[in-house]
C-alpha positions in Angstrom: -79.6 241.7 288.8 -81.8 239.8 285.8 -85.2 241.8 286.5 -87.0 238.4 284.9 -85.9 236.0 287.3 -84.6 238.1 290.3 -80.9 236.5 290.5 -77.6 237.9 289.7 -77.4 239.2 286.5 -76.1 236.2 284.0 -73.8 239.1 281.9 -71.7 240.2 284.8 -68.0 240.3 284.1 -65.1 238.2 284.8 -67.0 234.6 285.3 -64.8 232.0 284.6 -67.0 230.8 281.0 -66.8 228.0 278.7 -68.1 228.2 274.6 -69.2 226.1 272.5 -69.7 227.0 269.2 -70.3 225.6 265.2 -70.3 228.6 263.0 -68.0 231.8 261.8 -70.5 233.9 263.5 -71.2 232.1 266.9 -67.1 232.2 266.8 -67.3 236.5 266.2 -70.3 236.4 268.6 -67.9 234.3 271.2 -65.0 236.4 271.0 -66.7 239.4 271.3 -68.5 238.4 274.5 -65.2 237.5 276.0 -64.0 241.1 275.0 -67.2 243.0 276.5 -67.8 240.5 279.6 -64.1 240.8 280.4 -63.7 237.3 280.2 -60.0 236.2 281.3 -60.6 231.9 282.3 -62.4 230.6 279.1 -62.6 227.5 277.3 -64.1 227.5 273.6 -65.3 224.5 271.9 -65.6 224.5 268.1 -68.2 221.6 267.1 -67.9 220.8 263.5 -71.3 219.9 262.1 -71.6 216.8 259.3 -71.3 218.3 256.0 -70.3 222.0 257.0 -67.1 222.8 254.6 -66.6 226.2 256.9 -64.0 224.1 259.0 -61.2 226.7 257.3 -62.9 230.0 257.8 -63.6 228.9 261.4 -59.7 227.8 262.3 -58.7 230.8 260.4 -60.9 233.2 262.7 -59.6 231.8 265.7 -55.8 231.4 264.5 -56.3 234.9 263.7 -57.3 236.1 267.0 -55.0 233.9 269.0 -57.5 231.6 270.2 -57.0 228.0 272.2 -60.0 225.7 271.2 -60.4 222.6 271.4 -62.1 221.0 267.9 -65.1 218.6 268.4 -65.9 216.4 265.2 -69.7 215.4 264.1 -70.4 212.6 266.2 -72.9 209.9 265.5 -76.4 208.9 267.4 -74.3 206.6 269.8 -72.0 208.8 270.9 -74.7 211.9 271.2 -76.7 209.5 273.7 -73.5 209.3 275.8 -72.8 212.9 275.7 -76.6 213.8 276.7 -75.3 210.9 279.6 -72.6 212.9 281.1 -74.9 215.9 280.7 -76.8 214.7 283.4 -73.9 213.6 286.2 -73.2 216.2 288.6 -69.6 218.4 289.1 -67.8 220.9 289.8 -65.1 222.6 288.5 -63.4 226.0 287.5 -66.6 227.0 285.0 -69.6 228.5 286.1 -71.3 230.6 282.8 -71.7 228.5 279.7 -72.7 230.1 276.3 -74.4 228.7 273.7 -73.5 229.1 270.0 -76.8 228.2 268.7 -80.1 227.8 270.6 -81.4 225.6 268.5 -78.6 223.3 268.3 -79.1 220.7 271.5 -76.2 218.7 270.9 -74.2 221.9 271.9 -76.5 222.3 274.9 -75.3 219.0 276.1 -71.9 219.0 275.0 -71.7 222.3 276.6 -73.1 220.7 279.7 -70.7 218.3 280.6 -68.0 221.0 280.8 -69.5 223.4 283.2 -70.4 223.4 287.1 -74.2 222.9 288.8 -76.0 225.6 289.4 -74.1 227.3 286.6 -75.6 230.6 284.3 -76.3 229.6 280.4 -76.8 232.3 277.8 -77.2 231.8 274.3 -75.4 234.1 271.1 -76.3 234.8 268.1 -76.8 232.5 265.2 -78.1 234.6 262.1 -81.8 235.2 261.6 -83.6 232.6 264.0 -83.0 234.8 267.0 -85.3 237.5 265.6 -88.0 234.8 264.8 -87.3 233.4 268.5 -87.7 236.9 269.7 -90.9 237.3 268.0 -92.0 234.0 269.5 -92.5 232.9 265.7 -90.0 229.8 265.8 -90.5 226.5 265.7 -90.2 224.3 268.3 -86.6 224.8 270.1 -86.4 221.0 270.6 -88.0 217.3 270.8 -90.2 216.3 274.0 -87.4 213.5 274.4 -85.4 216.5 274.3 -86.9 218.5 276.9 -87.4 215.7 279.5 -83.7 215.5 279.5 -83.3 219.3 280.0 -85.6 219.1 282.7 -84.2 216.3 284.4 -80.9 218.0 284.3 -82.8 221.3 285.7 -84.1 219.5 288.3 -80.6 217.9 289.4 -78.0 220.5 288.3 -79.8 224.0 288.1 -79.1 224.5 284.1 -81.9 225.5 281.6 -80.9 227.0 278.2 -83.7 229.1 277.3 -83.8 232.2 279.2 -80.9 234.2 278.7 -79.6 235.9 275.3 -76.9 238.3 274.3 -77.8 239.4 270.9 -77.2 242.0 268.2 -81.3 241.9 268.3 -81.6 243.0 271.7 -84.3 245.8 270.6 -86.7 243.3 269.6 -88.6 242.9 273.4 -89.7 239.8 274.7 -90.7 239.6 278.6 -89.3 235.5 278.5 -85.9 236.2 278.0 -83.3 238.4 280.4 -81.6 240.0 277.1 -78.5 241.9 276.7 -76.7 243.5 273.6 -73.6 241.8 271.7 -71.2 244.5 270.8 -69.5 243.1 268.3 -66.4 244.9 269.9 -64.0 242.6 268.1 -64.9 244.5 265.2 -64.1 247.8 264.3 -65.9 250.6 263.2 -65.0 251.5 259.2 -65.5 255.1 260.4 -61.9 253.9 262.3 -60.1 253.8 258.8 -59.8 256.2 256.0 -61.2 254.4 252.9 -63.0 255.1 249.6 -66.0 253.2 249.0 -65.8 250.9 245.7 -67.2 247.5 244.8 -70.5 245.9 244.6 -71.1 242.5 246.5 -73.2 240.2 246.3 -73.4 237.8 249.6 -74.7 234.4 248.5 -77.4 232.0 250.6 -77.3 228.2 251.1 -79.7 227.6 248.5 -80.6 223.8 249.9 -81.8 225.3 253.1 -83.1 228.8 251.7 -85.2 227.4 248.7 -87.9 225.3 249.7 -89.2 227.5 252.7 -89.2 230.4 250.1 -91.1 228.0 247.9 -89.0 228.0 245.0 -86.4 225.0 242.9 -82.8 226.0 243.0 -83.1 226.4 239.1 -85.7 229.1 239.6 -83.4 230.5 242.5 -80.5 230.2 240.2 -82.2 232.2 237.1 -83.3 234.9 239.4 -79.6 236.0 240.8 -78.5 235.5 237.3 -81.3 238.6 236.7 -79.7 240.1 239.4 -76.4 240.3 238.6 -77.7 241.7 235.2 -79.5 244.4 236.9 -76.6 245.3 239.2 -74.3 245.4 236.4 -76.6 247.7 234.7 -77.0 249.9 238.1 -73.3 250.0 238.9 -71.5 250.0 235.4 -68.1 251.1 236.8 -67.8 249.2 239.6 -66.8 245.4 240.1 -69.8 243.1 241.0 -68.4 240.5 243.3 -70.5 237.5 244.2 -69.6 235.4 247.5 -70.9 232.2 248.3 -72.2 231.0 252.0 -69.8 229.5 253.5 -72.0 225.9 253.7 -72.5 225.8 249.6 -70.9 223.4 247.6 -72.4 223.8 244.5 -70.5 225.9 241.8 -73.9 227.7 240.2 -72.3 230.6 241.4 -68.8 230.5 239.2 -70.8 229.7 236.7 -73.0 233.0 237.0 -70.2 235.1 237.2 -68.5 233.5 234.3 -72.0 234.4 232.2 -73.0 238.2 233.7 -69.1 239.7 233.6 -68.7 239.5 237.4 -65.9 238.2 240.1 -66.2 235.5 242.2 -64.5 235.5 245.4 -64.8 232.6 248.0 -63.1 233.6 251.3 -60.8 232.1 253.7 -62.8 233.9 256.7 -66.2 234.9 257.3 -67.2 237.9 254.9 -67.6 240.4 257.6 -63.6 239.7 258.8 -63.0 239.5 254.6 -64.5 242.9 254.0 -63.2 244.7 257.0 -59.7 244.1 256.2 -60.1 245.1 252.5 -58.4 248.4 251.4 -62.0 249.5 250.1 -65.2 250.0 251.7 -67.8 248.0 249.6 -69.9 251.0 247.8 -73.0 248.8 247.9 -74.2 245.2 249.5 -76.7 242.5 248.3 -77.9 239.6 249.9 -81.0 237.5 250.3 -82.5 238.3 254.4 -79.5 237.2 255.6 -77.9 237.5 258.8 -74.8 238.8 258.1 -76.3 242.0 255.9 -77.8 243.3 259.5 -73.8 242.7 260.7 -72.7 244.6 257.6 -74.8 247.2 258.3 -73.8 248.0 261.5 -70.0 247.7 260.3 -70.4 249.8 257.4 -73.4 252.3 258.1 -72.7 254.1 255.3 -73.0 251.5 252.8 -76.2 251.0 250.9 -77.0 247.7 252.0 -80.2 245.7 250.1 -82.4 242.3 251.0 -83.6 240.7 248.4 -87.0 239.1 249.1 -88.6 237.4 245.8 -91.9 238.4 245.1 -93.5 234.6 244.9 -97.0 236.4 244.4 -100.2 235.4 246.4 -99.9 231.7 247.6 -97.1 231.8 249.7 -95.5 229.1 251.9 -96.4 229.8 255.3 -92.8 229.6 256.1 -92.4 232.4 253.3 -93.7 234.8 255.9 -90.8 234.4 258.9 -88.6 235.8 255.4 -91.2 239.1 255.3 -90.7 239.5 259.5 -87.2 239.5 259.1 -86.9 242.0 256.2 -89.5 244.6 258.1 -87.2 244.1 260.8 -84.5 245.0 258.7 -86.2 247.9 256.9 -86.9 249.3 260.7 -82.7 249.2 260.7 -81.4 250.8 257.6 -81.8 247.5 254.8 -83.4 248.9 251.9 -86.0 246.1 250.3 -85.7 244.8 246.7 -89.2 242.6 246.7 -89.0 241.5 243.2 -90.0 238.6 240.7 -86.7 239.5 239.1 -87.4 237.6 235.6 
């Protein structure tokens, strides 16, 4: 029983559950769920945002698991109005639990929607960092007012509202609005499971056109700071290999280039870097990466790697936005992530 709204618990077992998902880690999120809920009827829905090159690494994570899924292109204003449409019409069939990939992203809401029975249970996964800022009732809006007429239209006529239930890897972060639960990333396993030596430096690269300007910095200044930082890490770790991965969403080749210039590898994967680095024959002796989600996954993969955030140290006038980037790092400091805060000139 959900405590919060008095109603059978929306994490039981076994309930017949549809997906719908557009990332590498809403996909790990998914298939984890379906391993720790016990999920055997499922549908997963794989929507492919405009722009987003990580269309390999997500087909490669579900080929590599075995997974049915039905791919869903970027679809255009018209054809989102229809969807939100359907959304609305009544029905019934052999789903009653939907989850959500992203919270933030109402075009899955919808889409999700029309593929689910009234009166059904929604619960949203993980999507990197913006839980925790959720959580800590820091985010911005969660959607238009055009938006949430819609939802609660649809509330009133088919009993479905999207923000109440989460099953997170934040679950310790308390917040009385939600009914939470914790994501064991059971898909996953432990590195204490294998007998490995720990080598390797890596470096886990950010999608700079979305991570600069709330930081308050140009991508050239972003781009001359983790070329100081592969200098220093170099200098740090002289006998091991520094390898720099990009985020799966850039495009630019800054990084290639860094490496090229500061002696070090780099190394785009075919699957998400958590799935990379679990099956390599090393465990990586140290981690980098600038507040981003997947060094909190690392961590709790690889517990005994020294795992640091990054957080540049843009001096007293900050961007208000700048400060969601210092929550996120306490949080991570409270869970094992050394900080680096650091002009890094």
């Amino acid at each position: 029983m959900c405590k919060l709204y008095n109603i059978p618990s929306p994490f039981e077992k076994y309930v017949p559950s549809v997906f719908v998902v557009s990332s590498p880690l809403q996909i790990l999120c998914a298939l984890s769920a379906i391993k720790q809920l016990e999920i055997k009827e499922y549908k997963i829905i794989v929507y492919l945002l405009k722009g987003d090159c990580r269309k390999t690494q997500m087909i490669n994570l579900m080929e590599k698991n075995n997974i049915k899924y039905t791919l869903i292109s970027y679809i255009n204003i018209f054809t989102i109005q229809l969807v939100k449409l359907f959304a609305i019409i009544r029905r019934k069939n052999e789903y009653s639990r939907l989850f959500i990939g992203d919270i933030r992203n109402i075009v899955e809401i919808f889409i999700g929607y029309c593929h689910v029975s009234d009166n059904s249970t929604v619960v949203s996964l993980d999507d990197g960092n913006g839980i925790i800022a959720i959580l800590k009732n820091k985010a911005s809006r969660l959607t238009t007012n055009c938006n949430l007429k819609i939802l609660n239209t649809i509330f009133k006529y088919r009993h479905l509202y999207p923000y109440k239930n989460l099953l997170t890897i934040y679950s310790d972060i308390p917040n009385p609005n939600y009914c939470i639960k914790e994501l064991q990333l059971n898909n996953v396993a432990s590195s204490s499971d294998r007998k490995r030596g720990y080598k390797n430096v890596i470096i886990v690269g950010t999608y700079i056109a979305a991570y600069c300007e709330p930081v308050g910095i140009s991508e050239q200044d972003f781009i001359k700071r983790l070329s100081a930082l592969m200098k220093k890490i170099k200098a740090d770790y002289p006998n091991e290999e520094v390898i720099f991965v990009p985020h799966g969403r850039e495009n630019s080749n800054y990084g290639e280039v860094l490496c090229k210039e500061n002696g070090c590898t780099y190394k785009r994967p075919n699957i998400m870097i958590e799935l990379e680095l679990l099956d390599s024959p090393f465990i990586p002796k140290a981690i980098y990466g600038f507040t981003s989600g997947a060094l909190f996954t690392l961590k709790k993969m690889f517990p005994e790697t020294r795992v640091v955030n990054i957080l540049f140290d843009m001096g007293k006038n900050v961007k208000e936005s700048y400060n969601e980037y210092i929550d996120i790092s306490d949080y991570f400091v409270k869970n094992g992530i050394e900080l680096y805060k650091d002009k890094l000139y």
